[in-house]
Backbone bond lengths (Angstrom), bond angles and torsions (degrees), N, CA, C in turn:
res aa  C-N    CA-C-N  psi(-1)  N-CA   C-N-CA  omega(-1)  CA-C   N-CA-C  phi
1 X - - - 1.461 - - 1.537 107.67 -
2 X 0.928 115.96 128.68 1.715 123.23 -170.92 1.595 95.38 -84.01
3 X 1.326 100.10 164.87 1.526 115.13 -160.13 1.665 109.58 -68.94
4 X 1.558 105.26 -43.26 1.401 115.22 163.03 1.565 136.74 -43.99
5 X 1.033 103.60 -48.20 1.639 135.98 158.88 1.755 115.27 -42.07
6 X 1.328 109.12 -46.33 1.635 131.86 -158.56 2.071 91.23 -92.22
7 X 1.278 100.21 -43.58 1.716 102.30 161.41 1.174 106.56 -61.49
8 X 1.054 120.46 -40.48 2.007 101.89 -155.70 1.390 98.54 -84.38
9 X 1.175 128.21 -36.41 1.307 140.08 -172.37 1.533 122.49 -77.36
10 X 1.277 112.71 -13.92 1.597 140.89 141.96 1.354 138.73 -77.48
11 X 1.263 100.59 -55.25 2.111 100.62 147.35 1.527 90.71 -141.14
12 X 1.819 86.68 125.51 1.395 106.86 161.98 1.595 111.07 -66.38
13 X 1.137 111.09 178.11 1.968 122.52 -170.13 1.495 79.83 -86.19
14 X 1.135 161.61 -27.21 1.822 161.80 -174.63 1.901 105.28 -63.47
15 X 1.223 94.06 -35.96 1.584 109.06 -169.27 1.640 94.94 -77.78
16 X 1.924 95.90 -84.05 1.452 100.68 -175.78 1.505 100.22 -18.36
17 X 1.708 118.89 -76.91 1.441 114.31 -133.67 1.809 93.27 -72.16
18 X 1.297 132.08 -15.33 1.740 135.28 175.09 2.272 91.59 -52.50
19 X 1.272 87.45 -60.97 1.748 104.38 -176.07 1.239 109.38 -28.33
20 X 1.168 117.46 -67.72 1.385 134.51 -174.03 1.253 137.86 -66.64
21 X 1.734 108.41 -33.85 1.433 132.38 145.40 1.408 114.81 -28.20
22 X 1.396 92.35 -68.12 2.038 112.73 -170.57 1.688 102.58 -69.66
23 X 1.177 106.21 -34.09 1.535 85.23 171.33 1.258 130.76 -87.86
24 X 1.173 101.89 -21.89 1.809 113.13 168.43 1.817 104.82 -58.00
25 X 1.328 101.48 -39.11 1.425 94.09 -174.32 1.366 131.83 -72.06
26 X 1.679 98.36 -32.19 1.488 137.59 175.96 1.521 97.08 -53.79
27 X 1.071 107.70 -52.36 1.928 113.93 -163.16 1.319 106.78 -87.32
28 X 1.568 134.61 -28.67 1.526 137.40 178.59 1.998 88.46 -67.89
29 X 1.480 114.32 -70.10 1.090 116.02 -144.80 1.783 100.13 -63.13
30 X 1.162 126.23 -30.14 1.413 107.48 170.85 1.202 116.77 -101.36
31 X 1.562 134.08 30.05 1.400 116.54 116.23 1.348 140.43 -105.88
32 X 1.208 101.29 22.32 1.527 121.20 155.27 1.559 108.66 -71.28
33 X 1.370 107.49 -56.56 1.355 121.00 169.18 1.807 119.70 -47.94
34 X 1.580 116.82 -33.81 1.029 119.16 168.08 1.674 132.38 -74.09
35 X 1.374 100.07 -28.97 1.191 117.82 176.24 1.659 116.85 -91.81
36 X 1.586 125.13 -1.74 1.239 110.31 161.49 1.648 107.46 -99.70
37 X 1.344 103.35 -18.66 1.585 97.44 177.45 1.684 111.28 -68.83
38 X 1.231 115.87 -23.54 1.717 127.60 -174.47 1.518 102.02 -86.32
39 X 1.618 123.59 -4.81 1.142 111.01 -169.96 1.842 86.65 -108.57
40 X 1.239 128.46 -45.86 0.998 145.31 159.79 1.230 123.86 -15.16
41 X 1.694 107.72 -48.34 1.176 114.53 -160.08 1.996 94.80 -103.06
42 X 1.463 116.67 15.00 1.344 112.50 175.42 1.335 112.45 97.41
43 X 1.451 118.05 11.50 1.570 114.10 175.69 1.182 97.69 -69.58
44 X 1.443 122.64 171.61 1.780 139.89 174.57 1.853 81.07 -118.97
45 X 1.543 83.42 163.00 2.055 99.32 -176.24 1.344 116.66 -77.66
46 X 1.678 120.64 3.77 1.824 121.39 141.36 1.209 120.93 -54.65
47 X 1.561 111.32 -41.47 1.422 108.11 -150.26 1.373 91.60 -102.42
48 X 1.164 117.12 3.65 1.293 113.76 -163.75 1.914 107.83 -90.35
49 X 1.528 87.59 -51.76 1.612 115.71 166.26 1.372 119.02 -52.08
50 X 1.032 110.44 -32.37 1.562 125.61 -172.03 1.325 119.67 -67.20
């Protein structure tokens, strides 16, 4: 079984692309989360961007 083969058959491309979803989401939603607490806390949209 070639090395490629032994990947796919360990995480299918269904998984990977599940993986990647959740982390894309994971990583948008807490800096969304960072940026209302920075607005919250009296930043202006320089400091915010910055």
């Amino acid at each position: 079984m070639s090395p490629l083969a032994r990947i796919r058959a360990i995480a299918p491309p269904s998984a990977v692309a599940a993986g990647l979803i959740a982390v894309t989401v994971g990583v948008t939603s807490a800096a969304a989360l960072v940026f209302t607490a920075a607005r919250a806390a009296g930043a202006d949209a320089r400091e915010v961007s910055s």
